[in-house]
N, C-alpha and C positions, 0 to 999 in steps of 0.2 A: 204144524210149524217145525219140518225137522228140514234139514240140509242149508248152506248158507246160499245157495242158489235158488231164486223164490220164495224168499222168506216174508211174509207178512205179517208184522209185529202190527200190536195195537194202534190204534190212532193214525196207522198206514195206511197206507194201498186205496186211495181217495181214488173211487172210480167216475167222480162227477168231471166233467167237463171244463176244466180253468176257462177256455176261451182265450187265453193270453192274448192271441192276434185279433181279437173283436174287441174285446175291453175299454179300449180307448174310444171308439164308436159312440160315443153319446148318444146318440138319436135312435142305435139300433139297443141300447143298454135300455131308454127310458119305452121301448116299443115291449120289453119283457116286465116291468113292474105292473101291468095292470092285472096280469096272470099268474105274477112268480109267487113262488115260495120263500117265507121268511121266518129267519129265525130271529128271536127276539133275547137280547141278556141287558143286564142289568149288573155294571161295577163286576166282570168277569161271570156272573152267573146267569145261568139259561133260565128264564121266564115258564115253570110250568104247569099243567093242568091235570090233574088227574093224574101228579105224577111224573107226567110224559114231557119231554119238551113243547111246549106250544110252536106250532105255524099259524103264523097270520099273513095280510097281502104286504108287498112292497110299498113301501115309502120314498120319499124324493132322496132321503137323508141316510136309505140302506145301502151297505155297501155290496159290491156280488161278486157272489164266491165260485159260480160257475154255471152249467148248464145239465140240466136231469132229462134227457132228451132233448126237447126243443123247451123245455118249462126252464127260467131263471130262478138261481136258488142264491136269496138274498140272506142279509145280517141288520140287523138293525141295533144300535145299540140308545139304552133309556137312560144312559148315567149321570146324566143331566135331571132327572128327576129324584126326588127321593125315592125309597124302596115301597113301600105305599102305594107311589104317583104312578110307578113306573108297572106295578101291577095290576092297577085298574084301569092304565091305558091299551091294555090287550084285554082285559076281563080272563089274568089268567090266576092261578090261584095263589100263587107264590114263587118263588126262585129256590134253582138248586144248584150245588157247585157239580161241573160237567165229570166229574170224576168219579162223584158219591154217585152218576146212575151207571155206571159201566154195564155194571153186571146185569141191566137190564135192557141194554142196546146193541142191536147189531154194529157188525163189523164198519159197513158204512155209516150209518147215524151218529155213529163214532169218534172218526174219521170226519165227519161235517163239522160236528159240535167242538172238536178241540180247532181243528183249523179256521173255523168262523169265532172261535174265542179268541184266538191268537192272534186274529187280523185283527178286531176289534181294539184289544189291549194294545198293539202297537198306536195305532189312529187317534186312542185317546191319547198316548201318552207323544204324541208326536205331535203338537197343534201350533210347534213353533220353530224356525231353522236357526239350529247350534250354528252357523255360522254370520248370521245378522240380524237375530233375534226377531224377524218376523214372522207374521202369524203364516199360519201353512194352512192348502185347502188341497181336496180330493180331486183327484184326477185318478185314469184309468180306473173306474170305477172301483176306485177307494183303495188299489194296492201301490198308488205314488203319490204324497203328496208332494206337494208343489209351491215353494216358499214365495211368498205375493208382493215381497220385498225385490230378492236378487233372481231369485227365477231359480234356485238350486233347486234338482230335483232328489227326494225322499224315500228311498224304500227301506218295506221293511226288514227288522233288527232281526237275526238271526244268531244265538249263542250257541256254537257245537262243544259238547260236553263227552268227556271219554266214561265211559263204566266196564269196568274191568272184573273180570274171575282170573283170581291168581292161583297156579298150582305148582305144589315141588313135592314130586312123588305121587301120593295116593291119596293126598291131603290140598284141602282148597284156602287161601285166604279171608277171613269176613273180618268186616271191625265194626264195632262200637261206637258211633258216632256220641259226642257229648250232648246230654240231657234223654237220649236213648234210652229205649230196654232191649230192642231187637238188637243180631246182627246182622250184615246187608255187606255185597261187594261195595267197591272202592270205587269213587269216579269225580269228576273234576271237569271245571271248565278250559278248553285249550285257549292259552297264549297267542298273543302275538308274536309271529315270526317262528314257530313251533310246530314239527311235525306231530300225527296222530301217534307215532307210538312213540315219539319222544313227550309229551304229555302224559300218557300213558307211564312210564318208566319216572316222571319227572313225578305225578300223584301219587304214586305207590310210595315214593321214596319218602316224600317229604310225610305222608301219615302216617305210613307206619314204618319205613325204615328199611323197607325190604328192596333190595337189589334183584331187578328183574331184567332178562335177557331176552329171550324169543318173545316178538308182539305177533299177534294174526289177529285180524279184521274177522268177526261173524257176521254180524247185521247192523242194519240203523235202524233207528225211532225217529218218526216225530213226536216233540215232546213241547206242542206251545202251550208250556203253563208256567209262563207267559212264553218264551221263546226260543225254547229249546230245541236241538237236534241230537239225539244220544247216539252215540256211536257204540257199539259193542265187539268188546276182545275179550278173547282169551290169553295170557301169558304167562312164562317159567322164570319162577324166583329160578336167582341164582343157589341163593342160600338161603337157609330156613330163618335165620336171624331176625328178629323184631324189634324195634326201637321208637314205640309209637309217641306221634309229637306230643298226646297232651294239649293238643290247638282244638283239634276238627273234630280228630278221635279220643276218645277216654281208656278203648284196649279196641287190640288185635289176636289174633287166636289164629292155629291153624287146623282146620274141622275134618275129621274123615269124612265118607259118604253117607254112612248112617247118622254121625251125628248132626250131618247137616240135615237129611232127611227129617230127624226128631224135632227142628226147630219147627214144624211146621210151616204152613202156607205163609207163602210171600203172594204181596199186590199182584193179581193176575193181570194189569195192565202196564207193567213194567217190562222192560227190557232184560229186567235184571233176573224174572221168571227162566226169561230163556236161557242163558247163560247158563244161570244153576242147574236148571233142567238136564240140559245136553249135559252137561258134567257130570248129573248124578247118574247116567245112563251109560258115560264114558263113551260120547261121541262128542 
């Protein structure tokens, strides 16, 4: 994962098939559930066995996430059952949160597991239109719904979030977030009406105080847990001054390259890996 051209961070590079222009197709959607692949969760968590994610067959009530060749690759969620209900209804062994298996799934299984969580999460929490308070049903095979009141149509909720590696000179920014023990770059959800690297400049300031000039873009993440997209920069304080709010963060610190190195391994499925990475290499 080195250069910002081609860059495939975790929970990216989703090589399955959306189908966006067939989707809406009902008849050719319900031709793929007697064959497809499904995943099964349970209140955000994957349904599984031995461990592993469970696949079982499509249901009326899965939603689809795309196409694995010609094979449909479904979602089904059990949240409507208790946690009990909902794992004797697959015969799987348990549930696990999609994050605690990382380390033990390829790059796409990954990739499926967070985006088929994401869509789920939204669909539940979406069963009704903020603007007339009817009940909402599934269309385009479960990525619009469809309010059965005014007819508004539903897609889903996307939060793009900045995370940031800050440097002035030979030293990197981390802060303390409150009830923490680690340190970790700085990132934030963008505004309305707000560009990315004025978000950028506008998070730095407000946590820890620091006056940041030069923004540049490296990568993005998907990040639905629940509905994240992390955008990744690098940017130069102006000046080394700190004045942490006390709100978000409890301290800020400016780290040489060793001492960051000493802090030890950060989440390998974070964006934030990369960032520091490329830093601590001086690319």
């Amino acid at each position: 994962m080195v250069g910002e051209v081609g860059t495939i961070l975790p929970y990216s590079g989703l090589a399955l098939d959306r189908a966006g222009a067939r989707r809406g197709d009902t008849a050719w959607l319900e031709s793929l559930r007697p064959a497809g692949d499904t995943l099964a969760f349970w209140r955000d968590r994957i349904l599984v066995r031995a461990g592993a994610p469970l696949h079982t067959s499509a249901t009326a009530d899965a939603v689809f996430l795309g196409l694995d060749g010609d094979t449909g690759v479904f979602a089904r969620d059990l949240s409507e059952m208790d946690e009990p209900a909902a794992i004797a209804a697959v015969a799987a062994d348990g549930t696990a949160d999609t994050r605690a298996l990382f380390a033990d799934l390829g790059p796409e299984d990954a990739a499926r597991l967070a985006y088929a969580r994401g869509l789920l999460h939204w669909r539940r929490n979406q069963r009704f239109c903020g603007a007339c308070g009817a009940p909402a049903r599934d269309t385009n095979g479960g990525h619009v719904r469809e309010c059965t009141g005014c007819g508004k149509l539903l897609f889903p909720r996307i939060e793009p979030a900045i995370i940031v590696l800050v440097e002035h000179g030979d030293r990197c920014l981390l802060g303390r977030h409150r009830g923490a023990t680690g340190f970790s770059t700085l990132a934030g959800f963008v505004e309305i009406g707000e560009s990315l690297e004025d978000a950028v400049r506008r998070e730095v300031a407000e946590e820890s105080g620091v006056a940041v000039g030069a923004v540049h873009y490296l990568a993005s993440q998907a990040w639905p847990f629940p509905s994240g997209l992390m955008l990744g920069f690098r940017a130069v304080a102006v000046s080394p001054d700190i004045a942490v709010d006390r709100d978000e963060l409890d301290e800020a610190r400016w780290f040489t390259r060793a001492e960051v190195a000493a802090l030890g391994a950060r989440r390998p499925d974070s964006v934030e890996s990369y960032l520091v990475d490329r830093w601590l290499v001086g690319s």
